[in-house]
C-alpha positions as CSV (number, residue, x, y, z in Angstrom):
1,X,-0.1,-36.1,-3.2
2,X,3.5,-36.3,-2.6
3,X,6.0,-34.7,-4.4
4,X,9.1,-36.4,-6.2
5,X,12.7,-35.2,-5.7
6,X,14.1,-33.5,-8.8
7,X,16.2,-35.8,-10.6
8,X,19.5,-36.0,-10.8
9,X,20.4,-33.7,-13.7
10,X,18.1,-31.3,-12.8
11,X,20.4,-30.9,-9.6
12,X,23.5,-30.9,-11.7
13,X,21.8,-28.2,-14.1
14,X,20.9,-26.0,-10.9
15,X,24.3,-26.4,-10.2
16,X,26.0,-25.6,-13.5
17,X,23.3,-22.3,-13.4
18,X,24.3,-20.7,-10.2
19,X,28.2,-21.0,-11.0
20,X,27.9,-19.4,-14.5
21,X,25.7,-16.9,-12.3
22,X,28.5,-16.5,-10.0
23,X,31.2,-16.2,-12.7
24,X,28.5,-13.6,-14.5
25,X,29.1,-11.4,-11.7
26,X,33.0,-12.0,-10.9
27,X,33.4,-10.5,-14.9
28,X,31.0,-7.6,-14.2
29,X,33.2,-6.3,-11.1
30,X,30.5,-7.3,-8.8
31,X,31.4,-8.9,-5.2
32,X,29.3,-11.6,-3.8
33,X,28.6,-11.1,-0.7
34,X,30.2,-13.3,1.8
35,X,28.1,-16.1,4.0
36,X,27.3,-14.8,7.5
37,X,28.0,-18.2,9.7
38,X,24.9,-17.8,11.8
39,X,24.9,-18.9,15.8
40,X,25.2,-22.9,16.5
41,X,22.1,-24.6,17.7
42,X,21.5,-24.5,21.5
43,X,19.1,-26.0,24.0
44,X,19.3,-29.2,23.1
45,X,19.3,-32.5,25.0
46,X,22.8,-32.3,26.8
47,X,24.9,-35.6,27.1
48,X,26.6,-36.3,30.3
49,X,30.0,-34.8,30.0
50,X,33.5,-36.7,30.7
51,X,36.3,-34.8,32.4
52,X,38.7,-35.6,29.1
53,X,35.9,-33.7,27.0
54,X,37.7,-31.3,24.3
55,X,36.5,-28.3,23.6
56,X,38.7,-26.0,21.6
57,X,36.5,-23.7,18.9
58,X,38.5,-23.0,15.6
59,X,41.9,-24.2,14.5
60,X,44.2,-22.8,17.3
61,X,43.8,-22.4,21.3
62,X,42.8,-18.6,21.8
63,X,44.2,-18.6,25.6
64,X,46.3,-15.3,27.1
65,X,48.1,-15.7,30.4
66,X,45.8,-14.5,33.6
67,X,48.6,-11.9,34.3
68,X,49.4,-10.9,30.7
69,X,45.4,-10.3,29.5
70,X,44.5,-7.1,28.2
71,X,41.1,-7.6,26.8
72,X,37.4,-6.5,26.8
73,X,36.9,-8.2,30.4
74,X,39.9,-7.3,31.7
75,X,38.1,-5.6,35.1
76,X,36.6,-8.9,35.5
77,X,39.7,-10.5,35.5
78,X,41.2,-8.9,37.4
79,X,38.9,-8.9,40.2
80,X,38.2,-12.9,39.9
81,X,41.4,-14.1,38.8
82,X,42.8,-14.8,42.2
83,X,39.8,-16.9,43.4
84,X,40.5,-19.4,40.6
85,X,42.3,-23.0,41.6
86,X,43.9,-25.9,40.4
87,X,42.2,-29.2,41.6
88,X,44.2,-32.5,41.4
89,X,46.2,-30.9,38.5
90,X,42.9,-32.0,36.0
91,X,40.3,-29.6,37.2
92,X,39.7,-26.0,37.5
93,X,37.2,-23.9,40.2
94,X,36.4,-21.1,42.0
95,X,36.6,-19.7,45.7
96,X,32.9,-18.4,45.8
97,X,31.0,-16.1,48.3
98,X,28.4,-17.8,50.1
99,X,26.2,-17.1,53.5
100,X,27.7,-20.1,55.1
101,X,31.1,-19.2,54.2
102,X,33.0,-19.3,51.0
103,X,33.7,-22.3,49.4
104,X,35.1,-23.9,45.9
105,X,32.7,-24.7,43.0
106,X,33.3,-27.0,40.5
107,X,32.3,-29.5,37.9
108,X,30.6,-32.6,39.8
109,X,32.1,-34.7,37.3
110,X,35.5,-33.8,38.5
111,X,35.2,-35.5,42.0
112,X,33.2,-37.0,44.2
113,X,31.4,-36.9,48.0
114,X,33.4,-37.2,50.6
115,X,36.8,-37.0,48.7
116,X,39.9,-34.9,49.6
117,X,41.2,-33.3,47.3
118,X,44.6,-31.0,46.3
119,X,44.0,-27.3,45.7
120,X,46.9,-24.9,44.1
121,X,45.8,-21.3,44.1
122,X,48.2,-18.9,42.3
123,X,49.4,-21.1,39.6
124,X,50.6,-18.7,36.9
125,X,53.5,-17.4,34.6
126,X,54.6,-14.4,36.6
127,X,52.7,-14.9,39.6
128,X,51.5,-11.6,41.5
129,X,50.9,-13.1,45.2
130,X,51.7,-15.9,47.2
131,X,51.2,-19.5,46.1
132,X,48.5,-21.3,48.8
133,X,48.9,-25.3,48.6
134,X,45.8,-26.3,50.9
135,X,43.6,-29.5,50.7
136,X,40.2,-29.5,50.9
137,X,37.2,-31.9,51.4
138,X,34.3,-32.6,49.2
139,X,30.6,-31.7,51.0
140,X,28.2,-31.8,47.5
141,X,28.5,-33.4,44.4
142,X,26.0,-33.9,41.5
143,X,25.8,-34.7,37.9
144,X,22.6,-33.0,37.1
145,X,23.4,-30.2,37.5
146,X,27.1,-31.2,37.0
147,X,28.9,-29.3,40.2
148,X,30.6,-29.8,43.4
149,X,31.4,-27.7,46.4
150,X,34.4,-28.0,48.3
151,X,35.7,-26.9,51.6
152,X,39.1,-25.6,52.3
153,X,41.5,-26.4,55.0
154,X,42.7,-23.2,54.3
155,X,41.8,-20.3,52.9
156,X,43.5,-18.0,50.7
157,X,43.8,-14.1,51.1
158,X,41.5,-13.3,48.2
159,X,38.1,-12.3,47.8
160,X,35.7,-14.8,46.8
161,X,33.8,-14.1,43.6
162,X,30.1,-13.6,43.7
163,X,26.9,-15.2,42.3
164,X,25.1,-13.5,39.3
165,X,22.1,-14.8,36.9
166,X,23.0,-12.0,34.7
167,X,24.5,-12.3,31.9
168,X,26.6,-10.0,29.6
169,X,27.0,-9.7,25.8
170,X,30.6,-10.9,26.2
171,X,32.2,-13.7,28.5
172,X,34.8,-15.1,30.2
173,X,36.1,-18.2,31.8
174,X,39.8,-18.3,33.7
175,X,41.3,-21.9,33.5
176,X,44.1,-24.0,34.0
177,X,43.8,-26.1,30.5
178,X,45.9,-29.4,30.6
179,X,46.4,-28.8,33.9
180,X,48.9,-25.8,32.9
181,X,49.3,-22.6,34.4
182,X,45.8,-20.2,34.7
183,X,44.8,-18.6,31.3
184,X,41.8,-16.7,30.3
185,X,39.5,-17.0,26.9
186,X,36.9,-14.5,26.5
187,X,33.8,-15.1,23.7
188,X,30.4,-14.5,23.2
189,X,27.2,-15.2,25.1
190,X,24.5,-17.2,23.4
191,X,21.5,-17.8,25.1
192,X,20.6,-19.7,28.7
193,X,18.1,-22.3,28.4
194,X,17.5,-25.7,30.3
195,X,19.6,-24.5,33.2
196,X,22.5,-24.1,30.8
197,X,24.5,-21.6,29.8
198,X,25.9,-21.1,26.2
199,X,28.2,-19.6,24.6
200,X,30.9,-19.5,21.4
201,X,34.1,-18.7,20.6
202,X,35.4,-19.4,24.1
203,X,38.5,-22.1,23.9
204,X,38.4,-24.9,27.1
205,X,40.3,-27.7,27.2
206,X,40.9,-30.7,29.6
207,X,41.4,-29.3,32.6
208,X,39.0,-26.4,32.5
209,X,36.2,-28.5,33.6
210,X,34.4,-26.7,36.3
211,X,36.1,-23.3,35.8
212,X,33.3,-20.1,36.2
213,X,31.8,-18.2,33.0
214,X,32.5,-14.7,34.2
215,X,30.3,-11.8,33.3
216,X,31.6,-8.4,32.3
217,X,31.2,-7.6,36.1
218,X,33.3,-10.2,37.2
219,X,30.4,-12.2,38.8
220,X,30.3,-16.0,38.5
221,X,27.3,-17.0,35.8
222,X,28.1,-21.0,35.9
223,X,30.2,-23.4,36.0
224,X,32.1,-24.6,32.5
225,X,31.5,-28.3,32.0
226,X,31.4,-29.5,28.5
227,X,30.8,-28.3,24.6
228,X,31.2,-29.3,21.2
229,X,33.4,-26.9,19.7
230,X,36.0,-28.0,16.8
231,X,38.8,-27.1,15.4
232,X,36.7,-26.0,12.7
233,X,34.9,-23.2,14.7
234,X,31.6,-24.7,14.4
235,X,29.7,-25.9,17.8
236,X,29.1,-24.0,21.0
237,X,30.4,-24.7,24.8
238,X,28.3,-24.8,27.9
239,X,27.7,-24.8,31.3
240,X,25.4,-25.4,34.7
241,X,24.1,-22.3,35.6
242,X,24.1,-20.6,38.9
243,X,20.3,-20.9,39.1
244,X,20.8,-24.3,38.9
245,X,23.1,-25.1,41.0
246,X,21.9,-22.8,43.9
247,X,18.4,-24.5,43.6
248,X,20.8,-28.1,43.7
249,X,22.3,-26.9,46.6
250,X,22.0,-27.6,50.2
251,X,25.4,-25.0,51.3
252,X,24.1,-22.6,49.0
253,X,21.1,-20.5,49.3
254,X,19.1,-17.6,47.1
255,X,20.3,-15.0,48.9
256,X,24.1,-15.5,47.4
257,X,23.4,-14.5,44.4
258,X,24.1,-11.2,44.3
259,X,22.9,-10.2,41.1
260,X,19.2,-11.2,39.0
């Protein structure tokens, strides 16, 4: 037999009942312990992302300047941070190691087969090497996963960051947000599921589509390409995965990851 729903003043009563309960123990000198906000759902059916997706979690962009980060990653950044570009002034990626040379991953939604496309590496406040302007053309492009690969005309003096499947407790993704110069925002790791990867607390904005989640090693987890963060803190970012990709992938093979 089914149940009714209380009615309506029992639910006003229940409510009345817990706040004198409340105010009971505020005049005893008792605190009530604070709500723990537990993890945001993950896993779920993702939507197709758009490259104007926002993605900022809580009420102000937690962003440090590449050169000016002193974190809980900062070995990681400091060993990827130079392999991170500018594409077309709306897109971050990185210079990755690969058996058939290295090569710039991406968001798939950012561009498209075939196209050439502008590449800025060492866009930065205080800049510690030599800006490289270099164009570059698009051999691989999908949605599902959501990456691209793109050759350079020219490659920079810096060492390509690696492939990893491992993930560590914290994160962190180097991007060029709004198209400005490259900033890092570190947060936590949630869980990897459906070929994504999640995680919270980690600010993006437009322009950091296709910018790499970076392990503590430095190592290149996936690729950042949409969330639903707010500015209330609630919601979780994600991103394709390097399994995912690699498996996508006719450039890219098993062997370059690096790390399982």
């Amino acid at each position: 037999m089914a149940t009714r729903p209380p009615a309506p003043f029992l639910t006003l009563w229940g409510r009345i009942l817990a706040g004198t309960v409340l105010l009971g123990l505020a005049a005893c000198g008792k605190t009530v312990p604070a709500v723990v906000p537990e993890d945001p759902p993950v896993c779920g059916t993702p939507t197709v992302p758009e490259v104007g997706s926002q993605s900022q979690c809580g009420p102000t962009p937690d962003f440090t300047p590449v050169n000016s980060y002193q974190g809980a990653l900062v070995d990681a950044v400091q060993v990827s941070e130079d392999a991170v570009v500018l594409i077309e002034g709306r897109c971050t990626g990185t210079l990755i190691e690969a058996s058939a040379g290295p090569v710039v991953v991406t968001a798939g939604h950012c561009v498209g087969v075939g196209d050439r496309v502008l590449l800025v590496f060492n866009f930065e406040d205080a800049p510690d090497g030599d800006p490289l302007v270099t164009e570059g053309t698009v051999i691989e492009q999908a949605l599902e996963p959501d990456y691209a690969l793109i050759t350079l005309d020219k490659l920079p003096a810096v060492t390509p960051v690696l492939l990893s499947t491992v993930a560590s407790e914290q994160l962190a993704i180097i991007q060029h947000p709004r198209g400005k110069p490259k900033v890092v925002a570190e947060g936590r790791y949630l869980d990897s599921c459906n070929r994504l990867v999640y995680y919270s607390d980690l600010d993006t904005l437009v322009g950091s589509s296709g910018a790499g989640v970076l392990n503590r090693q430095g190592h290149l987890l996936g690729i950042h390409t949409d969330g639903d963060c707010d500015e209330t803190g609630r919601g979780s970012n994600r991103g394709w995965t390097v399994d995912a990709i690699v498996e996508a992938s006719e450039y890219l093979q098993p062997a370059d990851i690096v790390e399982r």
